[in-house]
TORKOL-4160 file (C-alpha; in steps of 0.2 Angstrom, whole numbers, padded with zeros to 4 digits, m for minus):
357
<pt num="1" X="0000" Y="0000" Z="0000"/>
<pt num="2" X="0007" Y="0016" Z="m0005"/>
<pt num="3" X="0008" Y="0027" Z="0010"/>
<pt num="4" X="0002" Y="0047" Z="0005"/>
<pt num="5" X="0014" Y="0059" Z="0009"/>
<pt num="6" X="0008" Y="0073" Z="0023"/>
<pt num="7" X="0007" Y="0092" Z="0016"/>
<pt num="8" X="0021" Y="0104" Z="0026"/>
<pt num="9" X="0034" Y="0116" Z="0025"/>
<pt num="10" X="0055" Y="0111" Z="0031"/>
<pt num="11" X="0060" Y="0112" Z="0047"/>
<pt num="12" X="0041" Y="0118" Z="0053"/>
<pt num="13" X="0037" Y="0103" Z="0061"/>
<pt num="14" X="0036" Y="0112" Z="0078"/>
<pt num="15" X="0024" Y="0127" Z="0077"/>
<pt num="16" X="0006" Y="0132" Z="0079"/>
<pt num="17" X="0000" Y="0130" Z="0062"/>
<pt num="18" X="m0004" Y="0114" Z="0054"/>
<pt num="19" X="0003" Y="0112" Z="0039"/>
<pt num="20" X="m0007" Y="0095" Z="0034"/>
<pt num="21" X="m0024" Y="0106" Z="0034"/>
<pt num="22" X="m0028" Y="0118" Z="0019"/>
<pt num="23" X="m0032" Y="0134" Z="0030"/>
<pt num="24" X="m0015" Y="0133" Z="0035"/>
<pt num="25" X="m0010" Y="0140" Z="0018"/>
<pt num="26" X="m0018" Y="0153" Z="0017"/>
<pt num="27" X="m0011" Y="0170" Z="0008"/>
<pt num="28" X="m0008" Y="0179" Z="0023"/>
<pt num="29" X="m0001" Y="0161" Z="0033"/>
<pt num="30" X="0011" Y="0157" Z="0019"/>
<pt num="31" X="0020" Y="0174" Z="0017"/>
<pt num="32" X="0024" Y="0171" Z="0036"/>
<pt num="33" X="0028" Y="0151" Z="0037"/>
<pt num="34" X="0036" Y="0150" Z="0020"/>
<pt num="35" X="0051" Y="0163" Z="0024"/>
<pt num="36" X="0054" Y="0153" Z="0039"/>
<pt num="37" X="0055" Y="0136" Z="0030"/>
<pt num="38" X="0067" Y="0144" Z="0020"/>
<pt num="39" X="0079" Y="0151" Z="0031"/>
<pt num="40" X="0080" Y="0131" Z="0039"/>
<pt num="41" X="0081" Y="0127" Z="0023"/>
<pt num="42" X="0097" Y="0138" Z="0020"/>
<pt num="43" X="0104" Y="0132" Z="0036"/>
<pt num="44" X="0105" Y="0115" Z="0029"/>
<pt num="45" X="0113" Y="0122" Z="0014"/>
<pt num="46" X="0126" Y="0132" Z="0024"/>
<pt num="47" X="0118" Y="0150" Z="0016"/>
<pt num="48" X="0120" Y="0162" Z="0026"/>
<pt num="49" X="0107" Y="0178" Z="0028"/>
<pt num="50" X="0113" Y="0195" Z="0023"/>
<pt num="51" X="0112" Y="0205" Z="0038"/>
<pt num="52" X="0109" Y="0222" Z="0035"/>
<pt num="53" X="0116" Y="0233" Z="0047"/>
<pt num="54" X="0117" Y="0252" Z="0054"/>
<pt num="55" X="0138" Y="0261" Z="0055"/>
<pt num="56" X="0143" Y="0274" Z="0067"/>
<pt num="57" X="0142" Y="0285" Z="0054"/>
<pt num="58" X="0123" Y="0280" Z="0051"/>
<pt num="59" X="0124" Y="0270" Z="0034"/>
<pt num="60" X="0119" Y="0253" Z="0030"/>
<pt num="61" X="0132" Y="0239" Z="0030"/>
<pt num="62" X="0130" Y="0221" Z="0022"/>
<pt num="63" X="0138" Y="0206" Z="0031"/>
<pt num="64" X="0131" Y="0189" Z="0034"/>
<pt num="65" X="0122" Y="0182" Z="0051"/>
<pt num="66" X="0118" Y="0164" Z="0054"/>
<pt num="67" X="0101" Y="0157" Z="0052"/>
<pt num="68" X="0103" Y="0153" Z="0071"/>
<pt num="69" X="0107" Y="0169" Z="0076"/>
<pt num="70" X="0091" Y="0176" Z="0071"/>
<pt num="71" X="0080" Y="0162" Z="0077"/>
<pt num="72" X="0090" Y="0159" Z="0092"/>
<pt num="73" X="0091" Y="0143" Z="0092"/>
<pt num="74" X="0098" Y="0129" Z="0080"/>
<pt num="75" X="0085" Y="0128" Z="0066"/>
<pt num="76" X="0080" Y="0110" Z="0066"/>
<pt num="77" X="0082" Y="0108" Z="0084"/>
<pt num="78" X="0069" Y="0096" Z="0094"/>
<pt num="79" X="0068" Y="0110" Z="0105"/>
<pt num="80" X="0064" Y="0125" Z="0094"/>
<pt num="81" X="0044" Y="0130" Z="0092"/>
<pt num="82" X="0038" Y="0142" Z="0078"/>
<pt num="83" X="0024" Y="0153" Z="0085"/>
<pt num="84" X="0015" Y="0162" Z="0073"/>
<pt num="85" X="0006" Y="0181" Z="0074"/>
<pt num="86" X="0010" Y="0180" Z="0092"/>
<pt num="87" X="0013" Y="0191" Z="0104"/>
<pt num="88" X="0031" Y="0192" Z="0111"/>
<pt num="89" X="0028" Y="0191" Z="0130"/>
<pt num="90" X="0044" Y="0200" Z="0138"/>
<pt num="91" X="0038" Y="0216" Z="0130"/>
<pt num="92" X="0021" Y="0215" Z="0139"/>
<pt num="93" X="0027" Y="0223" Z="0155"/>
<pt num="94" X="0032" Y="0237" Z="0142"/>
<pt num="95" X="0013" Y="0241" Z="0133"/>
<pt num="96" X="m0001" Y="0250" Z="0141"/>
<pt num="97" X="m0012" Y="0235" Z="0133"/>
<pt num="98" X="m0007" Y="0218" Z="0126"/>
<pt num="99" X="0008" Y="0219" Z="0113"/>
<pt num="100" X="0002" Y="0219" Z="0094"/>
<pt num="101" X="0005" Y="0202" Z="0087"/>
<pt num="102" X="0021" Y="0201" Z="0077"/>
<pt num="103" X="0024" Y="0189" Z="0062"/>
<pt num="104" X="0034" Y="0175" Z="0074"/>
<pt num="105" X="0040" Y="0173" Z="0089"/>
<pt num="106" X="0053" Y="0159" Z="0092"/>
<pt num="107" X="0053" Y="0149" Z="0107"/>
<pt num="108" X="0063" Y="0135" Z="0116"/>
<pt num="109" X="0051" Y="0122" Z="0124"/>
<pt num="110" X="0065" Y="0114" Z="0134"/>
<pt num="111" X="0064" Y="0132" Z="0143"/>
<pt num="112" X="0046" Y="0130" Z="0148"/>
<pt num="113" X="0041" Y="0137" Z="0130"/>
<pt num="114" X="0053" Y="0154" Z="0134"/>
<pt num="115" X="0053" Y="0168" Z="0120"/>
<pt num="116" X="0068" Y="0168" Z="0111"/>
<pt num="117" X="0066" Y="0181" Z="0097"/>
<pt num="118" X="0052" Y="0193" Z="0090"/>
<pt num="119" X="0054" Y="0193" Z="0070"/>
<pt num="120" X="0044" Y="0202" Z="0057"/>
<pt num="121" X="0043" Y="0196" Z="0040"/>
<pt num="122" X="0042" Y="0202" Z="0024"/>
<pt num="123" X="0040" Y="0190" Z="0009"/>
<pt num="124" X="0045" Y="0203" Z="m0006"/>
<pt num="125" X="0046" Y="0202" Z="m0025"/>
<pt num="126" X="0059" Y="0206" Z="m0037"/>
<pt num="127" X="0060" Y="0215" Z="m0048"/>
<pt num="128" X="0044" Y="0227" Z="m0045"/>
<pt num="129" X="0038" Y="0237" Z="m0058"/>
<pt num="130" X="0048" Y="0252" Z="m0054"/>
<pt num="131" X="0063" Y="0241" Z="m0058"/>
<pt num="132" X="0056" Y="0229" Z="m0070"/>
<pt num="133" X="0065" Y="0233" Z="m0083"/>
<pt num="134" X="0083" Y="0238" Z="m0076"/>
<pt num="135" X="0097" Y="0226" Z="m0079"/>
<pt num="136" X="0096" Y="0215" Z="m0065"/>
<pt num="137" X="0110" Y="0222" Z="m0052"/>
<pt num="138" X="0098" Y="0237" Z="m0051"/>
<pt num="139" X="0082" Y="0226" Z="m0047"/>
<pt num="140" X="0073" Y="0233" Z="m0030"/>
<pt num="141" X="0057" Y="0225" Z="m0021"/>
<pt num="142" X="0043" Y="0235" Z="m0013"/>
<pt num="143" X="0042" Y="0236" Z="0004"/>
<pt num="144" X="0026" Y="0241" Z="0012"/>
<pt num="145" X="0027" Y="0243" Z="0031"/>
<pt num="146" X="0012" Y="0244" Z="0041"/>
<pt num="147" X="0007" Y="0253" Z="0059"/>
<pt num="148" X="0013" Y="0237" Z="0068"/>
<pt num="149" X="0028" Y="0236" Z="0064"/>
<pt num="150" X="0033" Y="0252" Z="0069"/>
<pt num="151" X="0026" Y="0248" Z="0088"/>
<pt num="152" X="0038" Y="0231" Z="0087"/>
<pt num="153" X="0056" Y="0243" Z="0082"/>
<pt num="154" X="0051" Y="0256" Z="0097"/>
<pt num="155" X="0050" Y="0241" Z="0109"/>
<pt num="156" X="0065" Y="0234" Z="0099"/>
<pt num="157" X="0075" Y="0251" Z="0104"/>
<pt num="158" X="0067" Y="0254" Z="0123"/>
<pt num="159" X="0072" Y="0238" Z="0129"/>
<pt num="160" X="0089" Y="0243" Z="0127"/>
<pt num="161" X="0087" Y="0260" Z="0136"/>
<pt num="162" X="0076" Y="0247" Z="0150"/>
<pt num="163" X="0087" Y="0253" Z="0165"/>
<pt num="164" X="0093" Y="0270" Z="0158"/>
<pt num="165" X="0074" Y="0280" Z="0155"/>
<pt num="166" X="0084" Y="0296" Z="0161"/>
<pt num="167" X="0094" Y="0297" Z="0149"/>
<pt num="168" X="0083" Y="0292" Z="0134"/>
<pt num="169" X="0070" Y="0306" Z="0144"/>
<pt num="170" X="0083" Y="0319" Z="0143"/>
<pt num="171" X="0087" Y="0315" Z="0123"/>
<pt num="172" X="0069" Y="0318" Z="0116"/>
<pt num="173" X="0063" Y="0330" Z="0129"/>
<pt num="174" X="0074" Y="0343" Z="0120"/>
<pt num="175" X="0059" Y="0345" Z="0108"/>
<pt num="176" X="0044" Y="0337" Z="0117"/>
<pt num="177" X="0047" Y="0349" Z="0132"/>
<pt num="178" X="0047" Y="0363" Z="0118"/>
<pt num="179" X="0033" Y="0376" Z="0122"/>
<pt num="180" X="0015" Y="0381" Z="0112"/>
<pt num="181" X="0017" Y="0366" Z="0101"/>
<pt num="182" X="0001" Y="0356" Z="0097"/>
<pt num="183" X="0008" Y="0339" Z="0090"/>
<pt num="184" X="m0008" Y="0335" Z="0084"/>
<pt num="185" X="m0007" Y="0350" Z="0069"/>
<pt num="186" X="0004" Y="0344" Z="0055"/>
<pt num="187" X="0007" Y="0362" Z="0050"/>
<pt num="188" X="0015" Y="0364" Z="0067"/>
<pt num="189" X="0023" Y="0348" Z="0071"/>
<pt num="190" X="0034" Y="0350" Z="0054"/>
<pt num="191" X="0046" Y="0360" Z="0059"/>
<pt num="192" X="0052" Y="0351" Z="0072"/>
<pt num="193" X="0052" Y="0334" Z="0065"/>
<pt num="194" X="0069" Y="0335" Z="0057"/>
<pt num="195" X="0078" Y="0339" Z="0075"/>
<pt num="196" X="0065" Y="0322" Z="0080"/>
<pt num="197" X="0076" Y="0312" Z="0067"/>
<pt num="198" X="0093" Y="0318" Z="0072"/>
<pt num="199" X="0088" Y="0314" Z="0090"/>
<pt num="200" X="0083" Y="0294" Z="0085"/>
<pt num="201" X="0100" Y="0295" Z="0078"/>
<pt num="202" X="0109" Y="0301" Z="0093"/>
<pt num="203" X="0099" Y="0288" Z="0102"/>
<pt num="204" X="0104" Y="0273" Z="0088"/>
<pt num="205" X="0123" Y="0280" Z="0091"/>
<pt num="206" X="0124" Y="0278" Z="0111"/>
<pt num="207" X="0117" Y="0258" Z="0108"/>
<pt num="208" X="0124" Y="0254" Z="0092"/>
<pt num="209" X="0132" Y="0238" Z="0098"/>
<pt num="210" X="0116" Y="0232" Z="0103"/>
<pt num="211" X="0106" Y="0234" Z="0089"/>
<pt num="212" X="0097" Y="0214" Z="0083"/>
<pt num="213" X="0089" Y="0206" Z="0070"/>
<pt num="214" X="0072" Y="0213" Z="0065"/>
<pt num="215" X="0064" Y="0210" Z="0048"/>
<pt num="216" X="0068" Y="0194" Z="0039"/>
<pt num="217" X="0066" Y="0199" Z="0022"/>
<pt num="218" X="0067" Y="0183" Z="0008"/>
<pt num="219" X="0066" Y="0188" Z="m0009"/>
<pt num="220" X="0061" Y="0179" Z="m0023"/>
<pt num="221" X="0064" Y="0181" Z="m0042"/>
<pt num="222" X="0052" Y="0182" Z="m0056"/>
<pt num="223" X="0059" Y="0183" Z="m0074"/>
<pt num="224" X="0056" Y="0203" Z="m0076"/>
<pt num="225" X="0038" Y="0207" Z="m0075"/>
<pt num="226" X="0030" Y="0190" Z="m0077"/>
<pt num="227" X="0026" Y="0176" Z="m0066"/>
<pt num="228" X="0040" Y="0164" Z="m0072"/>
<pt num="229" X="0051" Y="0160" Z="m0057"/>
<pt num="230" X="0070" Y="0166" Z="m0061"/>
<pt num="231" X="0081" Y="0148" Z="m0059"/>
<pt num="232" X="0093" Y="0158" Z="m0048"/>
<pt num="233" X="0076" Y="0162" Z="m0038"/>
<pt num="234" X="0078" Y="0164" Z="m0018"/>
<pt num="235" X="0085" Y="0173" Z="m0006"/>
<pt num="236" X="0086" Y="0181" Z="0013"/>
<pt num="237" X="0089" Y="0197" Z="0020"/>
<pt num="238" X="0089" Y="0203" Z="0038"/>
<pt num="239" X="0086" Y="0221" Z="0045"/>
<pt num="240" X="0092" Y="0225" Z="0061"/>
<pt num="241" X="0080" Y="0237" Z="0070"/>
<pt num="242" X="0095" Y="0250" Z="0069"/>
<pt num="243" X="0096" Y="0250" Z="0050"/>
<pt num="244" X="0078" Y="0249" Z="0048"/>
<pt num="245" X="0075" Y="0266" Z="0055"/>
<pt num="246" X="0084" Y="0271" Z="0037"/>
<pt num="247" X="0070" Y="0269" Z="0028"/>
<pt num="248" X="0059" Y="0283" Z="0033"/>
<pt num="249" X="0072" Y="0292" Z="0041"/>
<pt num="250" X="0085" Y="0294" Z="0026"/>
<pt num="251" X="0069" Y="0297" Z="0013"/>
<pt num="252" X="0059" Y="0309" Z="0027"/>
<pt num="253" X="0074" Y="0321" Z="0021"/>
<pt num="254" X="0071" Y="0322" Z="0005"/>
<pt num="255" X="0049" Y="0323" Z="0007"/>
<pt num="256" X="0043" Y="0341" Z="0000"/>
<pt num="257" X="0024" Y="0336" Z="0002"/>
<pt num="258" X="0011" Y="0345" Z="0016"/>
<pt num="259" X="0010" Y="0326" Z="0024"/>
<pt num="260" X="0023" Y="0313" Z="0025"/>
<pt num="261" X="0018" Y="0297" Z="0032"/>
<pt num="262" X="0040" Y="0294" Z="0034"/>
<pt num="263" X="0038" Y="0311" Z="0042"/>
<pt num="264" X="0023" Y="0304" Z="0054"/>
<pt num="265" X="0033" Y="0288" Z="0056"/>
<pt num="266" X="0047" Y="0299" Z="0062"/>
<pt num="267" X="0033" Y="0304" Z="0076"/>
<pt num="268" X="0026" Y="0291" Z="0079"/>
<pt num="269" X="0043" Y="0279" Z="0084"/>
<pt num="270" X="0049" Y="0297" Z="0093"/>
<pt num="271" X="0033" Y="0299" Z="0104"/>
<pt num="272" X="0033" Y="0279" Z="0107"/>
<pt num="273" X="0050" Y="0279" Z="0115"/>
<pt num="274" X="0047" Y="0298" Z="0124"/>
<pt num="275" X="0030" Y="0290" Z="0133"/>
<pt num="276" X="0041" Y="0275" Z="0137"/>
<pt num="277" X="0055" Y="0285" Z="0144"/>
<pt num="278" X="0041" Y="0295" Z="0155"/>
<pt num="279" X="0031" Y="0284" Z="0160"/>
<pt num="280" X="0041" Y="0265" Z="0157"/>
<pt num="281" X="0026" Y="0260" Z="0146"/>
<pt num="282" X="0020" Y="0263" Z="0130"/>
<pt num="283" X="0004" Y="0265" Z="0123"/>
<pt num="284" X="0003" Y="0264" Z="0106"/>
<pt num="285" X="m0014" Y="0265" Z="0101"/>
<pt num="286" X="m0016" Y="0281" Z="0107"/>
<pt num="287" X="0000" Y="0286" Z="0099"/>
<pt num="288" X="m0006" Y="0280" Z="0084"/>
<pt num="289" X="m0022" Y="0285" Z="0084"/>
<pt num="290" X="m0018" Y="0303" Z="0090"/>
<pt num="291" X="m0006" Y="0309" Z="0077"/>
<pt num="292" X="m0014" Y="0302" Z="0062"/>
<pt num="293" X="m0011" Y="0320" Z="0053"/>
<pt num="294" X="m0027" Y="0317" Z="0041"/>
<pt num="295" X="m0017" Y="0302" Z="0034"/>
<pt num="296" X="m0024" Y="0283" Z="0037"/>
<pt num="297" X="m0016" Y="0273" Z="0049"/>
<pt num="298" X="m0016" Y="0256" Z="0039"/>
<pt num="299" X="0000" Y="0258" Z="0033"/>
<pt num="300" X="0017" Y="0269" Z="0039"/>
<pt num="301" X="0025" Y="0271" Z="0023"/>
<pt num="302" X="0031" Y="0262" Z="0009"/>
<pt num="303" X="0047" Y="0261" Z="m0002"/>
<pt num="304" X="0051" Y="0254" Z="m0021"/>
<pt num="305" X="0063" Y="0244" Z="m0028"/>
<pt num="306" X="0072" Y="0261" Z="m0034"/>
<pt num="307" X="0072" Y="0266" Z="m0016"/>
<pt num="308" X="0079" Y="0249" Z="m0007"/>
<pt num="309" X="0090" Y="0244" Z="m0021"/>
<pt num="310" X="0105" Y="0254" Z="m0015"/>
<pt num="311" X="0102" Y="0249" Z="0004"/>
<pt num="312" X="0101" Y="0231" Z="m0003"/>
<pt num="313" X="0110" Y="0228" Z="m0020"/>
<pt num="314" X="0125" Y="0214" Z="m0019"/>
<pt num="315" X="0128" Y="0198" Z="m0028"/>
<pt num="316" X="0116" Y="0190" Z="m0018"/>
<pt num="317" X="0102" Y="0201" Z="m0025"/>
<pt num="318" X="0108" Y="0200" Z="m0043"/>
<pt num="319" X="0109" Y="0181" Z="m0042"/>
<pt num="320" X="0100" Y="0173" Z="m0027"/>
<pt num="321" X="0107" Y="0158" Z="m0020"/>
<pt num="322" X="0093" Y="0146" Z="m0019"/>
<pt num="323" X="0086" Y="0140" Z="m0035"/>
<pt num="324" X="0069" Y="0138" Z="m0039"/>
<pt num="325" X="0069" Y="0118" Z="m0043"/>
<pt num="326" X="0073" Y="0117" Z="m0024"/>
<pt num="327" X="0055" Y="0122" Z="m0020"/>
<pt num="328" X="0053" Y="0105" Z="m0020"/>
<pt num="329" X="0062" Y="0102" Z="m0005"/>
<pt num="330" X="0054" Y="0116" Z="0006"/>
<pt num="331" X="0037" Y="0112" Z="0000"/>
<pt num="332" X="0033" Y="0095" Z="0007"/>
<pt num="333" X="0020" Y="0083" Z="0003"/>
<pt num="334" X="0012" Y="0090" Z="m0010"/>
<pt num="335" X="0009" Y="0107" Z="0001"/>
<pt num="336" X="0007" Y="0119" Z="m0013"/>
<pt num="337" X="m0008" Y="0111" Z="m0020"/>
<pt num="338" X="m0017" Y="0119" Z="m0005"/>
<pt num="339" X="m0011" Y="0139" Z="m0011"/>
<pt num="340" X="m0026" Y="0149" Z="m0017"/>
<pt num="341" X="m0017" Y="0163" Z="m0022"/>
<pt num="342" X="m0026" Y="0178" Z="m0029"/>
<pt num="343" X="m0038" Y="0176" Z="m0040"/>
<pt num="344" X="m0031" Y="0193" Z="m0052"/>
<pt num="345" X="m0033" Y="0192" Z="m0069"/>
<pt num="346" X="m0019" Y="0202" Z="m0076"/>
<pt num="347" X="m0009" Y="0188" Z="m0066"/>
<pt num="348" X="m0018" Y="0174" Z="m0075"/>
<pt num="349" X="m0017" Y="0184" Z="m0093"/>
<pt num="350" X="0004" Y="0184" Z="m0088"/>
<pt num="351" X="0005" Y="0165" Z="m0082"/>
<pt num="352" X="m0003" Y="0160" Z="m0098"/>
<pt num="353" X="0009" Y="0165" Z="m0111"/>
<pt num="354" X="0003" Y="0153" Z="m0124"/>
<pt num="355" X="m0013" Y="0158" Z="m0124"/>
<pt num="356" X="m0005" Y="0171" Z="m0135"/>
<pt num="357" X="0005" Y="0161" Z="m0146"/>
């Protein structure tokens, strides 16, 4: 009797989703549990993530971190658990309310199920349209950041100012403590968002040695603006929480517009880690919810491929190092027969060149 093979993705076996069932693989589930089956993946295959990194002199730096460094346990260990959209507890004593949910927690179960690391992810395509039709050392992806994540970066920064409030108090309350200014008024609140940035920076400089692994960003290739997979096809990134701070921050400079949502990101992480300096919590949804500017609150900001190319570009993102026929062995079991991905048109008119031929 042939025995049927069990739908799941590498190195997941441990985690709260199950992979067997179809509502495990859904859109939303798979842009998490995939990137993580692909870092264990790239463990195995000794492929080290490129770790993005901030300098003393504020730029982004490229060197390479081990797939167990950012989970912070051996991937593939009996011991390590994949939590899903969890909350990471250590940061509950930090919130007002609960914590916001972040992409996945990791978690050692031979330490009574203790939180290793919080990890955002972003599952991200390349080329996007703005780069489509570069040659392929200037491919970019999108990155579209939401509200969320930028409540996880100022827990990610205050936990390291945890026994030194004073200090982080002192920094910030150089403009919070300013007079007649009504935070809530874009029109007034601009002039004084530039000195906001300079101060994260100062704040960034006095920790920089302590600066971790935030967003784990895979990539994966098409074959410029169709659906075909690139045969070099995968790849991982890592931001730090430091470096992150680069994408609004380095682009809020350049913003002209009345309303900037990197110039209310800018505010928002600011405020975050001034309430938290004051009063050792943080509430974030009234943070958010207060200094909304006339702008939705859905999304922070968001970047192109033009934009993240030069933070990003290396031969790793010309030519990824995990090849599209390894699918196969991250996919298990006959997994991708339970995607339902979008049902778009213009995406089925590009799968189906033949149609036209």
């Amino acid at each position: 009797m042939t025995v049927l093979a069990t739908p799941a993705l590498f190195g997941l076996n441990n985690s709260n989703k199950d992979f067997s069932k179809p509502k495990f693989w859904g859109k939303n589930q798979f842009n998490c549990a995939f990137p993580a089956a692909l870092a264990c993946y790239a463990f195995t295959k000794k492929i080290d993530p490129i770790y993005l990194t901030l300098d003393n002199n504020m730029k982004v730096i490229k060197s390479k971190i081990s797939v167990e460094n950012i989970f912070g346990l051996k991937p593939l260990s009996p011991n390590l658990y994949f939590s899903f959209e969890s909350d990471f507890a250590p940061w509950r004593t930090m919130v007002v309310n609960r914590p916001e949910r972040i992409d996945l927690v990791t978690m050692d179960t031979q330490k009574h199920n203790e939180c290793l690391r919080p990890i955002e992810i972003k599952l991200t395509a390349l080329p996007d349209h703005t780069t489509a039709d570069l040659a392929d050392d200037k491919y970019g992806s999108e990155i579209v950041v939401r509200s969320p994540s930028i409540i996880y970066l100022a827990l990610s920064i205050a936990k390291n100012y945890q026994t030194e409030r004073a200090e982080l108090k002192d920094h910030l309350g150089t403009v919070y403590k300013r007079d007649g200014i009504n935070w809530e008024e874009f029109g007034e609140a601009k002039p004084h968002i530039k000195d906001l940035a300079e101060i994260i920076d100062s704040i960034l400089k006095m920790k920089m040695k302590q600066q971790s692994p935030f967003l784990l960003q895979p990539i994966w290739k098409t074959e410029k603006k169709t659906l075909h997979l690139a045969d070099d096809c995968f790849d991982l990134f890592v931001w730090s929480d430091f470096s992150f701070t680069r994408l609004f921050i380095d682009k809020m400079k350049a913003d002209r517009e009345k309303i900037s949502r990197r110039m209310r990101t800018v505010v928002w992480l600011s405020r975050m880690l001034y309430d938290y300096a004051v009063t050792g919590k943080i509430d974030f949804g009234q943070v958010i919810d207060t200094y909304t500017y006339d702008t939705k609150n859905d999304k922070a900001f968001a970047l192109n491929g033009n934009l993240t190319n030069p933070y990003m570009s290396c031969d790793e993102l010309t030519k990824p190092r995990i090849g599209k026929h390894e699918l196969k062995n991250i996919i298990l079991g006959g997994g991708q027969k339970f995607l339902s991905p979008e049902r778009r048109l213009d995406a089925a008119i590009l799968a189906s060149p033949e149609l036209f031929q």
